[in-house]
C-alpha positions in Angstrom: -53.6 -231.9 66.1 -50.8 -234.4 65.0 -48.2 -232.1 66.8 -49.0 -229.0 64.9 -49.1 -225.8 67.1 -50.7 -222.4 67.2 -47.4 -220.8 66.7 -46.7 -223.8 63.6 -49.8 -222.8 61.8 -49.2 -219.1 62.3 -45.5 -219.5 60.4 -47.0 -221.8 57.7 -49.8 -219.2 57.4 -47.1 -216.1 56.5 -45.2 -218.2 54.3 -48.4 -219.0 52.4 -49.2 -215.2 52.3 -46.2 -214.8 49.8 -44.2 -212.9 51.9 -40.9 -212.8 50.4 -38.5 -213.2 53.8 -35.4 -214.6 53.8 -33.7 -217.7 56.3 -31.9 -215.1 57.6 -34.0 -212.2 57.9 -35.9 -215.2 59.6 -33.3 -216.0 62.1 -32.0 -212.8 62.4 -35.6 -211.8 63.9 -35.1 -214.5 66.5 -31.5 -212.5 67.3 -33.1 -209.1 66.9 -35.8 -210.0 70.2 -35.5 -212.1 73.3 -32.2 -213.4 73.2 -30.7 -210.9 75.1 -33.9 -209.6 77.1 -32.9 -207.9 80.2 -35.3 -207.5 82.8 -34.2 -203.9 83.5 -35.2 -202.9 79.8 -38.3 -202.7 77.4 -37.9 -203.6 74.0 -38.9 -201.8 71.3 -39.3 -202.0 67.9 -39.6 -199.1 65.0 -38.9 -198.6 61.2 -38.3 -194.7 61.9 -35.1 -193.8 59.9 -33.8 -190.7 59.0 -35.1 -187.2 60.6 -37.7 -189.1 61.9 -35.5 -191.7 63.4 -33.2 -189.1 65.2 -36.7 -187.2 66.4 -38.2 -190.8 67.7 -34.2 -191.2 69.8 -34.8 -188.0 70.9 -38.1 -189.1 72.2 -37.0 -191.6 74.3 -34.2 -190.3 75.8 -36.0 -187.9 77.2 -38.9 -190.5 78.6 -35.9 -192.3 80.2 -35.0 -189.1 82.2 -38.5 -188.3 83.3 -39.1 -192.0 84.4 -36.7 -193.2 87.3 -35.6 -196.4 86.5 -37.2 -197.1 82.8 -34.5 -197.8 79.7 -35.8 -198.8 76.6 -33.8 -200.9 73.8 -34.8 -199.6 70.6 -34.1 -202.0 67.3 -34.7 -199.8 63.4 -36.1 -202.5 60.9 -36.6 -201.4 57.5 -40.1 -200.3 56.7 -42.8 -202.2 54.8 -43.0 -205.8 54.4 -40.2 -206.8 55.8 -41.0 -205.1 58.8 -44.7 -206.4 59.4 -43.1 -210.0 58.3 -40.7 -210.0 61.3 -43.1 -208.4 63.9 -45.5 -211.5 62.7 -42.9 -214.4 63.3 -41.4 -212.9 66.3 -45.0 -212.2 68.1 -46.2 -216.0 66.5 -42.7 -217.3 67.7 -42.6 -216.1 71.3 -39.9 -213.8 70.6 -41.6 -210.6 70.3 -40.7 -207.2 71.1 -41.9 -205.6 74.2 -43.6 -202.7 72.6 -43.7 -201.9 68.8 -44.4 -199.0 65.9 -47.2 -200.3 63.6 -49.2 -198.3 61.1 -52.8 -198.7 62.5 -53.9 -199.6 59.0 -52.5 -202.9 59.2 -54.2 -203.7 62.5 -56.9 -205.7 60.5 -54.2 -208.0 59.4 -52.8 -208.4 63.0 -55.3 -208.1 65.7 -57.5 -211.3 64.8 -55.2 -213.4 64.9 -53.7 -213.5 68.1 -50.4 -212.0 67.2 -51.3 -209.0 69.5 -52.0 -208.1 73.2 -54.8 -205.7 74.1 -54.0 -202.6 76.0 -55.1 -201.7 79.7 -56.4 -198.1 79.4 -56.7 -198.0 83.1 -52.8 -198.3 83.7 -52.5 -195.8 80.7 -54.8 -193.3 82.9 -53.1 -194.3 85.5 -49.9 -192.5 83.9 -51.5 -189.6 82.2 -52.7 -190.7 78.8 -56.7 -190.9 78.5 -58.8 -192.0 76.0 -60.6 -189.1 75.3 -57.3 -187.5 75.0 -56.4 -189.2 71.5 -58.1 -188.6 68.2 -61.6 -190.0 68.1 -61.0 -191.6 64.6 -57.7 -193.0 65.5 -59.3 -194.8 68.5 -62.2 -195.8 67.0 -59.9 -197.9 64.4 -57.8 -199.2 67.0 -60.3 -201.5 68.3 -61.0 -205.3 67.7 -64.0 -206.5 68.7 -64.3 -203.4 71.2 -61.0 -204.2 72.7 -58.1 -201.3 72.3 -55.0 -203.5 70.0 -53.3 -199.7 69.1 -52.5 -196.5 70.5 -52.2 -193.9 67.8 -49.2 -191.6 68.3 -50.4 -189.4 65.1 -51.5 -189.1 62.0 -49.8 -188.6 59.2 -52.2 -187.5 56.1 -52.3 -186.7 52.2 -52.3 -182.9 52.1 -51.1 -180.0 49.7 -48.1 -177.6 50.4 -47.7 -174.1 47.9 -45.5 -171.5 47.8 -47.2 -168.5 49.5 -46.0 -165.8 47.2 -47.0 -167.1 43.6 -49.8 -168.5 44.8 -51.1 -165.0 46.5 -50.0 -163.2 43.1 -52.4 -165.5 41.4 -55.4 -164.6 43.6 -55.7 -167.8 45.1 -55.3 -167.3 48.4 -57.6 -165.7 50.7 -57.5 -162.9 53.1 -55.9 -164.8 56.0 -53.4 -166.4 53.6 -55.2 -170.3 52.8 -56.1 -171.6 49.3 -59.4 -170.3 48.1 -62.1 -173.2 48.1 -62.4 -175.2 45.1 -66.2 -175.5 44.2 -65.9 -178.3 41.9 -63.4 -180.2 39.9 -64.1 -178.1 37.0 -63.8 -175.0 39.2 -60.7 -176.5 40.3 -58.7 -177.2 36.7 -59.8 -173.8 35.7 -58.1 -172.3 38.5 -55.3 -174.5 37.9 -55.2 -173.3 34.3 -55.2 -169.4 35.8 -52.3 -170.4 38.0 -50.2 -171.9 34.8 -51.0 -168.6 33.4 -50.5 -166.0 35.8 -47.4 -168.0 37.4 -45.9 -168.9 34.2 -44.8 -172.1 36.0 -46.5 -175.8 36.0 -49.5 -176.1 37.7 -50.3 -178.8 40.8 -48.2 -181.9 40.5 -47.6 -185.2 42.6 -45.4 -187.9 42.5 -47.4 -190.7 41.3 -44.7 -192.9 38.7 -43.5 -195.6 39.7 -44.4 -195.2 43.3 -46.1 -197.8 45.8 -48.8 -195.5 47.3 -49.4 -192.2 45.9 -51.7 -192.9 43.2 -53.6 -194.7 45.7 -53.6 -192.0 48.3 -55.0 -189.0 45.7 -57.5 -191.9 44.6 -58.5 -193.1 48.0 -58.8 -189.4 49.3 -60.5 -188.4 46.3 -63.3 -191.3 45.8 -63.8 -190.9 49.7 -64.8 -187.1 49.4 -67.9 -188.4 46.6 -69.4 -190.7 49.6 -69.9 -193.4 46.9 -70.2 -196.5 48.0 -66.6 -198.8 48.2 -67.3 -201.6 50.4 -65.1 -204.9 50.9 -67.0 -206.7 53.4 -68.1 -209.7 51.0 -66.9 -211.9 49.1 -66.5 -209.3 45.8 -66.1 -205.1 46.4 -69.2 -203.4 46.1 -67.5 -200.4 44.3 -69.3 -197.3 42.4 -67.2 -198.2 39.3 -69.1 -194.8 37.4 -67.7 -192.9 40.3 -64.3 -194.8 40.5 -64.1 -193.6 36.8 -64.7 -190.1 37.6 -62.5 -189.6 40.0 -59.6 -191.4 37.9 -60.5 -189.0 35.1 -60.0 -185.9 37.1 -56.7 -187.4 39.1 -55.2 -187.7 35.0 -56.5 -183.4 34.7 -54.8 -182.8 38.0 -51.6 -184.8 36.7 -51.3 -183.2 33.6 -47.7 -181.4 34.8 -47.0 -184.7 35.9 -47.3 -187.3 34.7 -44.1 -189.0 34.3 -43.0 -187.5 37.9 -41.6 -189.9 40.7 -41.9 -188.8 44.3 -38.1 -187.6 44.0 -38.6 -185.4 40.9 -42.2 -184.0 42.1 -40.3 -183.0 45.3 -37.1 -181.6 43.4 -39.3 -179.5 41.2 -41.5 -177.7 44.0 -38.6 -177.4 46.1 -37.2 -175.6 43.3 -40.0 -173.5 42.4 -41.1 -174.8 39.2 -44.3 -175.9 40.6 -46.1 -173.5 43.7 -48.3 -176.4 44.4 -47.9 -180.2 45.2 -50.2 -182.5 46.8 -47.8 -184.9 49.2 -47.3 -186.8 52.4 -46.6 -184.3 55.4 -43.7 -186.2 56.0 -41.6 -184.3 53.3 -42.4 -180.9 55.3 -39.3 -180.5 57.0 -37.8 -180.6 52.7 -40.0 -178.0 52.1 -40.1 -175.9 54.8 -36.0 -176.2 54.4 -36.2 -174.4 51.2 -39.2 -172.1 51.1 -38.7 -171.2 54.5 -41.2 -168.7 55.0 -43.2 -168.6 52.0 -44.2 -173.0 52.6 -47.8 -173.0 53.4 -49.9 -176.1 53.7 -53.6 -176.9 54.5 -55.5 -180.1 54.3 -56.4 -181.8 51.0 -58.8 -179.4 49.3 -62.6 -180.1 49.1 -62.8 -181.1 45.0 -66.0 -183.1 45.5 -69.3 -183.2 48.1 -67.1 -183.9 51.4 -64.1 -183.3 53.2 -61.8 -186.2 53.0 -57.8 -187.0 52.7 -56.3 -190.3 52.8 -54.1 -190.5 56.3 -52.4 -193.3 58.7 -51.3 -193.4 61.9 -48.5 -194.7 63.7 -49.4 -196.3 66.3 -48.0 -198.4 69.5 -49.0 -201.9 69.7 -48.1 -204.7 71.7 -46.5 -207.9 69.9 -48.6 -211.0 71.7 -46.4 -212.8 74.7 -47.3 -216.0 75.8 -46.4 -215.6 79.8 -46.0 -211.6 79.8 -44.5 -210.4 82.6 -46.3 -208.1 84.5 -44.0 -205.6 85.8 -42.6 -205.3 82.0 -46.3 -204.9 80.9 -47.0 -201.6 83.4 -43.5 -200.0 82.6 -44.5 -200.8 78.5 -47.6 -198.3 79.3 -45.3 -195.8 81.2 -43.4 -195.6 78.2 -46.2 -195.5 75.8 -47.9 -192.7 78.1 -45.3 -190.8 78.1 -44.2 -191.3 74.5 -47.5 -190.3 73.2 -47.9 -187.4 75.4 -44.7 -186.2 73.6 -46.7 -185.0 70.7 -45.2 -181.2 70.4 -42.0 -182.8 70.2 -42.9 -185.2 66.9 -45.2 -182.4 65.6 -41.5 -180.8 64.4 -41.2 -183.7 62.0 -44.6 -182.5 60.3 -46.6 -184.8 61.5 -50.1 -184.4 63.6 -50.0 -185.3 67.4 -53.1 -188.4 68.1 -52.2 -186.5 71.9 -55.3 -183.5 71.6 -54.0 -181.6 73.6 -50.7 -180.9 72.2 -53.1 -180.0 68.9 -55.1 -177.3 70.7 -52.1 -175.9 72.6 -50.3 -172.2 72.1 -47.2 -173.6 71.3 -48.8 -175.9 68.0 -50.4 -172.9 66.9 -47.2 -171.7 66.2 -45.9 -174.4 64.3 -45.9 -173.0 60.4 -47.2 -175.2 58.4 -48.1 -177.5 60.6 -51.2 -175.8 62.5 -52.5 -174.8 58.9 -53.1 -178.5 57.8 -54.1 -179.4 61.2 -57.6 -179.6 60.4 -56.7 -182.6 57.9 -57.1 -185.3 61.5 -60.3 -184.3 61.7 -61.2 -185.0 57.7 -59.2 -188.4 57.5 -59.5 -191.4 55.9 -57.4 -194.8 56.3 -57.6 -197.8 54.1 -60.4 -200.1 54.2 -60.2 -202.1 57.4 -59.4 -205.3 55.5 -56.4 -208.1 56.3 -54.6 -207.3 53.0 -54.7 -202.8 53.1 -52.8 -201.0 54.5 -49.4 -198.6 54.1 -46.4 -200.8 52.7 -49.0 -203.2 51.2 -49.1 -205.0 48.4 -52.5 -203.9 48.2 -51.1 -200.5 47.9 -48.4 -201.1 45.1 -51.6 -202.8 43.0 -53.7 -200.2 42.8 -51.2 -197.5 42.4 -49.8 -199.8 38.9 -53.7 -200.3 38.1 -53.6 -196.0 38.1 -50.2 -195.3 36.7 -51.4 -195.6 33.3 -54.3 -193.5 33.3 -52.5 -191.1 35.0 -49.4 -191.3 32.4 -52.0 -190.8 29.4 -51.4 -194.3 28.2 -54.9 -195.9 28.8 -58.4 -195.3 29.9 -59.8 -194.1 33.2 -62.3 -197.4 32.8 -59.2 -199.8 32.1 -57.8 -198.7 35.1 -61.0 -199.2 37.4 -61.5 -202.9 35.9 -58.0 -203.5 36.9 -58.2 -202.4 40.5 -61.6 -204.1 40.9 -60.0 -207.5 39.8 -57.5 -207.3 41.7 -59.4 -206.2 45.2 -61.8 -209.3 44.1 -58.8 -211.4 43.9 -57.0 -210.6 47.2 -60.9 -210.2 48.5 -60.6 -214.2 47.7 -57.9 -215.2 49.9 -58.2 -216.1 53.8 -56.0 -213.5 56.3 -52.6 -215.3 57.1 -52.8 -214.9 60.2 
């Protein structure tokens, strides 16, 4: 092959991609893994920061004290492209991490092209984690060509958070304290309109301006409750475009308080009462829950349309391919994941859902408020389309979200915006995977 490699083609094949990486991000990937491997430790590699990042630290301390012998070098990389950049040329470089965080919806872009390792469910049994312990969904998505390339650790979905006491004054709550169902998206607005009313606040908002995913998120979660047909298996999308339309049209109604919001500002103004009702990641519960206290209550995505559905991810646990791995590494890699994983009550505290069942279904979750009340939102979720280019902290994402943003915002149609995400699916639908 006139000297070119695997691992060549694989580095030419990210630069074509157009991901925008640095020489030294480059070269301080090759720093980050493998030059200072020791063969007492497992490498690992997140983009937790923040709460989340302390919680994860937590985490693995405590595996380290339950496992005799096991330590575990954790490296934070900054989240989104810059992250799944690295973890491509470090596993396509022979440099890669023992064991890595990657959001299962970019498996598709990962998996096929040899820049991961399969896992051995056996030597995860072996420690205490079983298959039919994890959430059926999540594992059926980890899978390439039937072989298991992720293990979830949760799910971490689309779902709505209200203040308990204005909406309960507004008779929208139900006996045992969750929203009352919404029977259609017309039944919905005019509720909404009753809460504006009787609240004398704003009525449902979300942080769509400006922002990378959550237009897509209310879309994808949205569409995905008609059942109409979105398929990106060929060449061009097979989209219900009528449908697509629909949906659009009713994301602008449910907008209406805001549509000029950012995440920041939508979170600001239900923190601060303005608004008893914003649909958002679970991620921003411990914001919430540090301000309402009490009176936070949260449930899945409601019902507008014929199904249940809410857009989710998943971090998962993934290991970056190794030429020569070695084998006593591998097995204490799936200790740690075992035992990781089967910390779910402990990660549940940052709000999001346990992939670990059992942690779900146990006493101790039921008593996690809000948590348990939008539990039910694993069992209705929806990732992206399983294609190379989807995914959280895509660019897939950030195109459809500015397709949406000005439907949303009032300044164009609900058709303008479908014709623009449709051209642009067809035109990333057009280009080979990277990798």
């Amino acid at each position: 092959m006139s000297g070119l490699t695997r691992r060549g083609l694989l580095r030419g094949a990210v630069y074509g991609a157009g991901a925008a990486v640095s020489a030294s991000a480059l070269s301080g990937c090759g720093s980050i893994a493998g030059s200072v491997r020791s063969a007492d430790e497992i490498e690992y590699w997140t983009l937790f920061t923040g709460p989340d990042g302390e919680l994860m630290k937590t985490m693995t301390r405590n595996v380290e004290r339950r496992v005799p012998g096991l330590k575990v070098r954790t490296t934070v990389l900054d989240w989104g492209p810059p992250y799944y950049t690295k973890l491509a040329m470090a596993s396509a470089g022979g440099r890669s991490p023992d064991v890595a965080i990657m959001h299962l919806t970019r498996l598709a872009g990962y998996a096929p092209g040899g820049l991961l390792d399969p896992w051995d469910m056996d030597l995860l049994a072996e420690f205490g984690l079983k298959r039919d312990d994890l959430n059926k969904t999540l594992v059926k998505r980890s899978l390439y060509q039937g072989t298991p390339y992720a293990i979830p650790l949760d799910t971490h979905p689309f779902v709505v958070f209200f203040d308990r006491d204005v909406m309960d004054k507004a008779g929208l709550l139900t006996g045992d304290g969750q929203l009352v169902p919404f029977e259609s998206p017309k039944h919905a607005l005019e509720l909404m309109d009753k809460l504006r009313k009787d609240s004398g606040k704003l009525g449902p908002i979300f942080g769509h301006a400006n922002d990378a995913a959550m237009g897509w998120r209310m879309f994808w979660s949205l569409f995905s409750q008609t059942g109409a047909t979105f398929d990106l298996t060929g060449k061009k999308a097979e989209i219900d475009e009528d449908t697509a339309v629909e949906v659009v049209r009713f994301m602008a109604d449910l907008a209406r308080d805001s549509r000029t919001m950012d995440v920041t500002t939508a979170i600001a103004v239900f923190a601060n009462g303005r608004s008893p009702m914003i649909f958002s990641g679970e991620w921003d519960m411990a914001t919430y829950k540090s301000t309402l206290k009490d009176k936070l209550g949260g449930a899945p995505l409601p019902t507008f349309y014929d199904r249940p559905a809410g857009a989710s991810d998943s971090h998962a646990l993934v290991l970056p391919h190794q030429d020569d791995p070695d084998p006593e590494r591998r097995r204490r890699a799936h200790r740690f994941v075992a035992e990781l994983v089967r910390s779910g009550l402990t990660w549940a505290t940052a709000g999001h859902i346990p992939a670990y069942t059992p942690a779900v279904s146990s006493p101790r979750y039921a008593r996690l408020r809000p948590q348990s009340e939008y539990a039910g939102a694993a069992k209705q979720l929806v990732l992206d389309p399983p294609v190379w280019f989807a995914g959280s902290g895509s660019d897939f994402q950030t195109r459809m979200c500015q397709a949406l943003d000005p439907a949303l915002g009032g300044s164009s149609s609900a058709q303008s915006a479908v014709r623009s995400m449709v051209s642009q699916i067809n035109t990333l639908l057009a280009q080979p995977n990277p990798a």
